[in-house]
N, C-alpha and C positions, 0 to 999 in steps of 0.2 A: 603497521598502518598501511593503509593502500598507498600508493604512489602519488602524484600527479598526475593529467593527464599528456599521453603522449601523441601530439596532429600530426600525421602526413599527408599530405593534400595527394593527390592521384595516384594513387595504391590503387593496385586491379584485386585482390584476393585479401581474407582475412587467414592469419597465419594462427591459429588457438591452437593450445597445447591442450587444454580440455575437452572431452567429448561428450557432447549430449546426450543426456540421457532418456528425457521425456519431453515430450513436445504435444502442443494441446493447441486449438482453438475454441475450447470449451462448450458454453450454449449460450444461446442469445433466446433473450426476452425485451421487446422492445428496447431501449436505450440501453440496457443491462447486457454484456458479454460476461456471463460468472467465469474466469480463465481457471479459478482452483478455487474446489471447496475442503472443510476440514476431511472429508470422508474421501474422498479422491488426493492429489497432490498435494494437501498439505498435511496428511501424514507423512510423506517425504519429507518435504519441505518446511516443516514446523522447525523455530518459530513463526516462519509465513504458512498461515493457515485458510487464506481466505482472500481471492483479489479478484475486484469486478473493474472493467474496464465501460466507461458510462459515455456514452454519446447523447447528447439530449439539444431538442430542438424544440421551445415552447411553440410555437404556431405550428409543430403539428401534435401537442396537445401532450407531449412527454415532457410532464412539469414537476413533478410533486413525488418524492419518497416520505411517504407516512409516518407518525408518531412510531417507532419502536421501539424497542427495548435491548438491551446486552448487558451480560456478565462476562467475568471471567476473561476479556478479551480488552486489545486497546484499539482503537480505526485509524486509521490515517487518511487521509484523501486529501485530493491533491488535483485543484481542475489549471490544467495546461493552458486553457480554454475557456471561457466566461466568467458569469460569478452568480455565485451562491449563498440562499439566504439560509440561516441556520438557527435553529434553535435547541435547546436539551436541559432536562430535570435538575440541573443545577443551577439555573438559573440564567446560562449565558445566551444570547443570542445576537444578531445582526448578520453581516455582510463579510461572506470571505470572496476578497477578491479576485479575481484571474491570477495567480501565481501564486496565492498564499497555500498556506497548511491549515488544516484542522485537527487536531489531535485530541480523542476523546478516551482516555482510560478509565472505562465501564467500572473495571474494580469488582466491586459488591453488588454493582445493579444502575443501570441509568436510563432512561429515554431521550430519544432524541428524532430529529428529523429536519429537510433539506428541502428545497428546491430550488433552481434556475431563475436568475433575476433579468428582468428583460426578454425580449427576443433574438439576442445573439447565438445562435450553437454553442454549445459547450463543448468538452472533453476532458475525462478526467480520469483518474484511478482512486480506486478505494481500495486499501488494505486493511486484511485485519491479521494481529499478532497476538500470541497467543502469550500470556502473565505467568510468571514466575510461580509460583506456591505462595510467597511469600508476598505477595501481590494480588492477586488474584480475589482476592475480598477484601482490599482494602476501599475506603471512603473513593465514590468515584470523581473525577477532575478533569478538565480542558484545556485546551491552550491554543487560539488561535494566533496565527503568524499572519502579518503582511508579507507583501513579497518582497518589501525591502530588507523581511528580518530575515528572510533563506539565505542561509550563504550560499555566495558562487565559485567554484575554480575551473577557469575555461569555461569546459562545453556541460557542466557538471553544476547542478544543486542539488545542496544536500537538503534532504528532507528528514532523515534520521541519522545517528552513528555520527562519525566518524571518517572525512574524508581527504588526503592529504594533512594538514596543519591546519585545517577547517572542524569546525563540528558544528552540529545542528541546536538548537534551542531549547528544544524538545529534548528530556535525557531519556531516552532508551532504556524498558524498562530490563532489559539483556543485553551480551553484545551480537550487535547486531547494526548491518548499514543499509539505508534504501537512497536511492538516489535518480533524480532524473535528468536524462542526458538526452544534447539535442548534436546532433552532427550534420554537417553539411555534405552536400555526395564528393563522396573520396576521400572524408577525412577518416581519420583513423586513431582506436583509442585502447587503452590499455589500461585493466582493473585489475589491480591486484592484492586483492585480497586480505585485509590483518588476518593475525595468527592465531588459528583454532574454527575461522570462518570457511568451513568445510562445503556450507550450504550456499548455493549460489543458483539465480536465475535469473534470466529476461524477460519481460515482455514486450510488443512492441505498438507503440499507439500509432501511430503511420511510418511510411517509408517502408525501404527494405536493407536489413542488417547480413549480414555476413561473423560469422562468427566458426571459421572453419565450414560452415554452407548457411543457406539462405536462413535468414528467418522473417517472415513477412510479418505485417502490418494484418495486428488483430492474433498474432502468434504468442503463446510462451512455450519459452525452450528451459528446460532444469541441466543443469550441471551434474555428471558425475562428483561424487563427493570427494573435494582434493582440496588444498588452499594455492594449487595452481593459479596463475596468472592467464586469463581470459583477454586474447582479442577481439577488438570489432574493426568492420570499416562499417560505414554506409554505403550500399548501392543507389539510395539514391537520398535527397535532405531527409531526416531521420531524426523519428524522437521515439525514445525509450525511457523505461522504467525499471531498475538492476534492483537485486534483492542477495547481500550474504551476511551470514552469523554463523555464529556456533550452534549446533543442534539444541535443541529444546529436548533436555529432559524425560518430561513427564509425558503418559497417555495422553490421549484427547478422549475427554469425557462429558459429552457432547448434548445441548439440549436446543432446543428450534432456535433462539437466538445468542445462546451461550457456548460456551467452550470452556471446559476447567480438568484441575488436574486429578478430581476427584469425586465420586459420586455425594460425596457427604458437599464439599467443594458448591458443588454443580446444586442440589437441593436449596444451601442457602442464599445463592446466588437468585433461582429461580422465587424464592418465598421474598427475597427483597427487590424483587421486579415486581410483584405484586400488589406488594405495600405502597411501590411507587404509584404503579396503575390508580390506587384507588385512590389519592393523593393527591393524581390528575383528574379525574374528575371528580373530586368533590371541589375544584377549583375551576370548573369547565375547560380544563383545557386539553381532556380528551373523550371521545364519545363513550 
């Protein structure tokens, strides 16, 4: 299991025994920075197969992510920063807070969709993970967190996995830990990784990280594959978003909203998005 974390307050340098390996500031589309998609880094990085970093400002008209659809995959999102309205083809919908999780395992096929409550800025992360075999087309399901259900240790909530003597709410549909950490300039932390969690990266939503060298805000950095022990400090107050597990398995076998471990997989995944579609609107509740 990972450690606790370790604070030293005015550290000049990060001391990492790991070396980076890839380092990305992906592409931006208004509010949207895609930092990795399945077809770029997260064929490394599978089971992380897909993380968009979201800045959204309703008054200047960056509101609304549209009805869509997914198979084969689960999301996680996670706004640091404002709150979001949500709803999705199983029925669930309302208000996730500024700190809460949303966690949608697609399964066989689901729709869903979001946007920003209010006019306050947001900031968030979306990830997406890629399903087991044995998952991967099962009945799809939710689970929204308040922020009071995130556990905390220190500078650390867990959002997924496994961290310290803590775990998330959410079970992980592998192993796997996501976590987000907030550091004040000069404190200093140390992830260490459970055993078999080879994969490991950062990204970082502002500040600037140190990690054996810089990594700035709007950055991810991938890990050589090790279950080494990863430092940080902050250079300056700092919040990030960490990602490790064990490798994922299988191909990625890939369709415009899907991800599965198999073309036959990936087909019925697609054919029960459809079913959904029509489903919605013969109930008006997509065009």
């Amino acid at each position: 299991m990972s450690t606790p974390p370790a604070i030293e307050a005015n550290a000049s340098v990060g001391q990492s025994n790991r070396a980076a390996a890839h380092r990305t500031r992906g592409s931006s589309h208004g509010p949207v920075t895609r930092l990795m998609s399945p077809g770029d880094l997260g064929l490394v990085l599978k089971p992380f197969i897909f993380l968009d970093l979201v800045n959204f400002d309703a008054r200047h008209g960056q509101t609304r992510f549209g009805m869509h659809p997914h198979s084969g995959i689960a999301t996680l999102t996670f706004m640091a920063q404002g709150d979001v309205r949500y709803a999705d083809s199983t029925g669930q919908a309302g208000v996730l807070p500024e700190g809460g999780v949303e966690w949608m395992q697609a399964g066989g096929g689901v729709w869903h969709t979001g946007e920003p409550v209010g006019e306050q800025p947001g900031q968030g992360f979306q990830l997406w993970v890629a399903l087991p075999a044995a998952l991967e087309s099962a009945p799809a399901f939710s689970r929204y967190l308040a922020p009071s259900e995130v556990p905390r240790v220190g500078p650390v909530r867990v959002l997924l996995g496994r961290y310290g003597a803590v775990h998330s709410a959410v079970e992980a549909p592998s192993a796997m830990t996501f976590l987000a950490v907030t550091l004040a300039q000069g404190e200093r932390w140390r992830y260490t990784p459970p055993a078999g969690h080879t994969v490991a990266w950062v990204a970082v939503a502002s500040g600037r990280l140190l990690a054996g060298e810089p990594i700035a805000t709007g950055e991810l950095v991938s890990f050589a594959p090790s279950e080494t022990a990863i430092d940080f400090i902050a250079g300056t107050d700092t919040r990030f978003v960490l990602g490790s597990a064990v490798p994922h398995p299988h191909p990625l076998v890939m369709g415009t909203y899907s991800v599965h471990t198999s073309a036959d997989a990936l087909d019925r995944g697609e054919t029960e998005i459809r079913r959904i579609r029509q489903s919605l609107r013969a109930a008006g509740q997509l065009a």
